[in-house]
C-alpha positions in Angstrom: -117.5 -175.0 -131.0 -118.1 -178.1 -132.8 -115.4 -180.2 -131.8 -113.4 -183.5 -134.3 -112.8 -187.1 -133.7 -109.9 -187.4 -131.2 -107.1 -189.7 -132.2 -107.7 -193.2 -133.8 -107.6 -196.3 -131.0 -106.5 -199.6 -131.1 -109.7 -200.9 -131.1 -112.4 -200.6 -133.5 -114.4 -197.9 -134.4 -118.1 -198.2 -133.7 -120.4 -199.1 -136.6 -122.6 -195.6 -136.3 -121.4 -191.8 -136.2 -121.2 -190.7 -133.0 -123.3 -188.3 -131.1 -121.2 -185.1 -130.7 -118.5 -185.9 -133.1 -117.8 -184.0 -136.1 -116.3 -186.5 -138.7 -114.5 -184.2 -141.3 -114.2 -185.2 -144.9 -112.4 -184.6 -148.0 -109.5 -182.1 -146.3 -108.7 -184.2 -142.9 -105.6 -186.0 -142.4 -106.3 -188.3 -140.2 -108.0 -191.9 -141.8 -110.6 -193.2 -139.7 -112.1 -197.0 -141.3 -116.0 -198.2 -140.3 -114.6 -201.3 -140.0 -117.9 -203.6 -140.5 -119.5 -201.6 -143.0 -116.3 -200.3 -144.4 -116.5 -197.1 -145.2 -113.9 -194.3 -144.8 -113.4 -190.9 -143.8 -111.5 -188.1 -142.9 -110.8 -185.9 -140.1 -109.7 -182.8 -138.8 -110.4 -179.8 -136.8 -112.8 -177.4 -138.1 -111.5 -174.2 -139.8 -113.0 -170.7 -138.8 -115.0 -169.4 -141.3 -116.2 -165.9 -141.7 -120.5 -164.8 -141.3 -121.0 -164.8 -144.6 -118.9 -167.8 -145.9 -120.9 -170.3 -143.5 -124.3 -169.2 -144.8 -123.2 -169.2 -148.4 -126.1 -170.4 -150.5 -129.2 -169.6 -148.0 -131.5 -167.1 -148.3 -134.9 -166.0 -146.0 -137.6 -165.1 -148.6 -140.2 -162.9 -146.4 -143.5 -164.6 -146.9 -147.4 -163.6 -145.0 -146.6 -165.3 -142.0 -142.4 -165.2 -141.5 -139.2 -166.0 -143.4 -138.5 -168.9 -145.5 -135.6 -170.2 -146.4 -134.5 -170.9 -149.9 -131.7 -172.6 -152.0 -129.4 -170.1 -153.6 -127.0 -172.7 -154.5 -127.8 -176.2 -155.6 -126.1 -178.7 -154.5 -123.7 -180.5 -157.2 -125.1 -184.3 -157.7 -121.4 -185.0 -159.2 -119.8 -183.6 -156.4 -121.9 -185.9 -153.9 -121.1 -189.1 -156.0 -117.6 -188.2 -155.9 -117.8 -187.9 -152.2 -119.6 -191.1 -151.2 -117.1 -193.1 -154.2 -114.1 -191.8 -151.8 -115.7 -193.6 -149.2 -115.9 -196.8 -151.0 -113.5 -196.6 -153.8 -114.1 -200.0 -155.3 -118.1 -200.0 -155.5 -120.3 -198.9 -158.1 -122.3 -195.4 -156.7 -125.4 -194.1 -158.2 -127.3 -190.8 -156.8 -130.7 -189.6 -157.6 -132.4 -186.7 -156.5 -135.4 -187.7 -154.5 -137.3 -184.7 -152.4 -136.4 -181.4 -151.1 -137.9 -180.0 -147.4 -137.5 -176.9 -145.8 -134.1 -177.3 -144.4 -132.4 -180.4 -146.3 -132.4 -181.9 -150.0 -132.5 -185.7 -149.4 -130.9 -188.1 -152.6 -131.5 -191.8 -153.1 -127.8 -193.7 -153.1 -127.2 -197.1 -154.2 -123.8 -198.2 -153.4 -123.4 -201.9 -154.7 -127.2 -201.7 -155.2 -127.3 -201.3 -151.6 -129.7 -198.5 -150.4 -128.8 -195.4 -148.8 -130.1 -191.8 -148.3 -127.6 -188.8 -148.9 -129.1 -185.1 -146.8 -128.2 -182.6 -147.4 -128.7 -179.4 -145.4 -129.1 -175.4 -145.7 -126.3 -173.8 -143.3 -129.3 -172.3 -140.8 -127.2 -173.0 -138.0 -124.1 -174.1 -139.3 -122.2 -177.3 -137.9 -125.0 -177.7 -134.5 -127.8 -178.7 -136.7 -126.2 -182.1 -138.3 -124.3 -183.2 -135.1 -127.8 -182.4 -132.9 -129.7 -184.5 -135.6 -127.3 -187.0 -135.9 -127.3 -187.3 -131.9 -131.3 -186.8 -131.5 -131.6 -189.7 -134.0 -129.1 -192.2 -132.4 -130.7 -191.3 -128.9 -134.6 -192.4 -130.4 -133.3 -195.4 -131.7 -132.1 -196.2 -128.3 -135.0 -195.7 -126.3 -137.9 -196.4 -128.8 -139.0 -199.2 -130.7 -139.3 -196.5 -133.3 -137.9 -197.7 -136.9 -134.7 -194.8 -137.1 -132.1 -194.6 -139.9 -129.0 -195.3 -138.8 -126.1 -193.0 -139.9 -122.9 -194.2 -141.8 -121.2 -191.3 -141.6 -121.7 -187.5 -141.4 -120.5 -184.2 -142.2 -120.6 -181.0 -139.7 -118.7 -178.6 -141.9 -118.8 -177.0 -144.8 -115.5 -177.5 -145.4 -116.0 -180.4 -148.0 -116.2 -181.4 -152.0 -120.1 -180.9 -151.9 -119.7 -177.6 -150.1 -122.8 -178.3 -147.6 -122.7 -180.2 -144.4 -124.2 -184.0 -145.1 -125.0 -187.3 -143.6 -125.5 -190.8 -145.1 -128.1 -192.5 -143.7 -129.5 -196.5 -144.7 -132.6 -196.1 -145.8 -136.0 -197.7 -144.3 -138.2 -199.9 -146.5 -141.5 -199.2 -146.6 -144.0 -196.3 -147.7 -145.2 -192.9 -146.6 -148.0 -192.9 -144.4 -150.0 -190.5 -146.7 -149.7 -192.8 -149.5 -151.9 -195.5 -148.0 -153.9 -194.0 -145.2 -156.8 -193.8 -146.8 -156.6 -197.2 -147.8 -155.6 -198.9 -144.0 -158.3 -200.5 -142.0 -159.6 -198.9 -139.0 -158.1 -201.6 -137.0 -154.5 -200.6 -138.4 -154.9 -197.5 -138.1 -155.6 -197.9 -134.4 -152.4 -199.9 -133.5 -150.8 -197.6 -135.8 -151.7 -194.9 -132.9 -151.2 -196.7 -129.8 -147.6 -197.3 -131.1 -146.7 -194.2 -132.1 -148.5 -193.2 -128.4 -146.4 -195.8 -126.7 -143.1 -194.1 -128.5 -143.8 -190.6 -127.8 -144.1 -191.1 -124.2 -141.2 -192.6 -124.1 -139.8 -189.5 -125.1 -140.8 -187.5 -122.6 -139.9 -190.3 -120.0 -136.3 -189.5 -120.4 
């Protein structure tokens, strides 16, 4: 089972979600504070909810090769404004829809005209998948040189005002690699390589 924050210490939290921890929003109790980046949330242990409840709004389409899964409920753009302006009541919010993958619609945030990145994700393996991401990404950042969001805060539970589990991420500068491949030099592209080499067996060193 997905377990919640324990009780609130003395000291402060840390600036970045932690891996394993389930921060619950919206119907918690208990008042947790990011305490350099200021931002707020709620906690509280996860309610049991039924087969069909926790996979509300996916559906496997059966294509040539396998399933796919598709969005049979969208996610509510109001609803995720609402959500981020609880976690800083006194800033201005603004959310755009920005691209959708297989698993997660990802929105542009601007919180102050500071950028973020709101996912979120298709219940196809409800509560593991965000707290294993959220813990797979803090762990890459750790070990690699590798540019990784870091997370503000997250969501493991469906139990929330968007309805879908979530994390809020800052968002990297820069562009896709697709964009200007064509366009790098070979010398670039070459480094470009050997550090993406260097990082990978990093990886598999630990």
């Amino acid at each position: 089972m997905c377990q919640s924050r324990g009780e609130k210490s003395n000291e402060a939290d840390s600036t970045e979600a932690q891996p394993g921890m389930c921060p619950w929003s919206q119907t918690g109790r208990k008042q947790h504070w990011n305490l350099q980046q200021n931002f707020c949330y709620y906690i509280a242990s996860p309610k049991i909810e039924s087969r069909e409840s926790q996979f509300h709004g996916l559906a496997w389409e059966q294509k040539l090769f396998g399933s796919e899964p598709r969005w049979t409920l969208e996610p509510d753009i109001v609803a995720i404004k609402q959500t981020i302006q609880s976690l800083r009541p006194s800033s201005t919010v603004e959310v755009v829809f920005l691209v959708q993958g297989a698993f997660n619609k990802i929105y542009n945030v601007s919180i102050d005209d500071e950028p973020f990145i709101m996912r979120i994700a298709l219940p196809v393996d409800p509560c593991y998948k965000v707290v294993s991401e959220v813990a797979t990404m803090d762990w890459v950042r750790r070990i690699t040189s590798l540019p990784i969001p870091r997370v503000i805060t997250y969501q493991a539970s469906r139990d929330n005002l968007i309805g879908f589990e979530w994390m809020l991420m800052t968002k990297m500068p820069g562009r896709p690699v697709r964009d200007i491949l064509q366009s790098l030099s070979f010398d670039v592209k070459a480094r470009l390589v050997r550090e993406l080499a260097v990082s990978s067996a990093r990886l598999f060193q630990n």
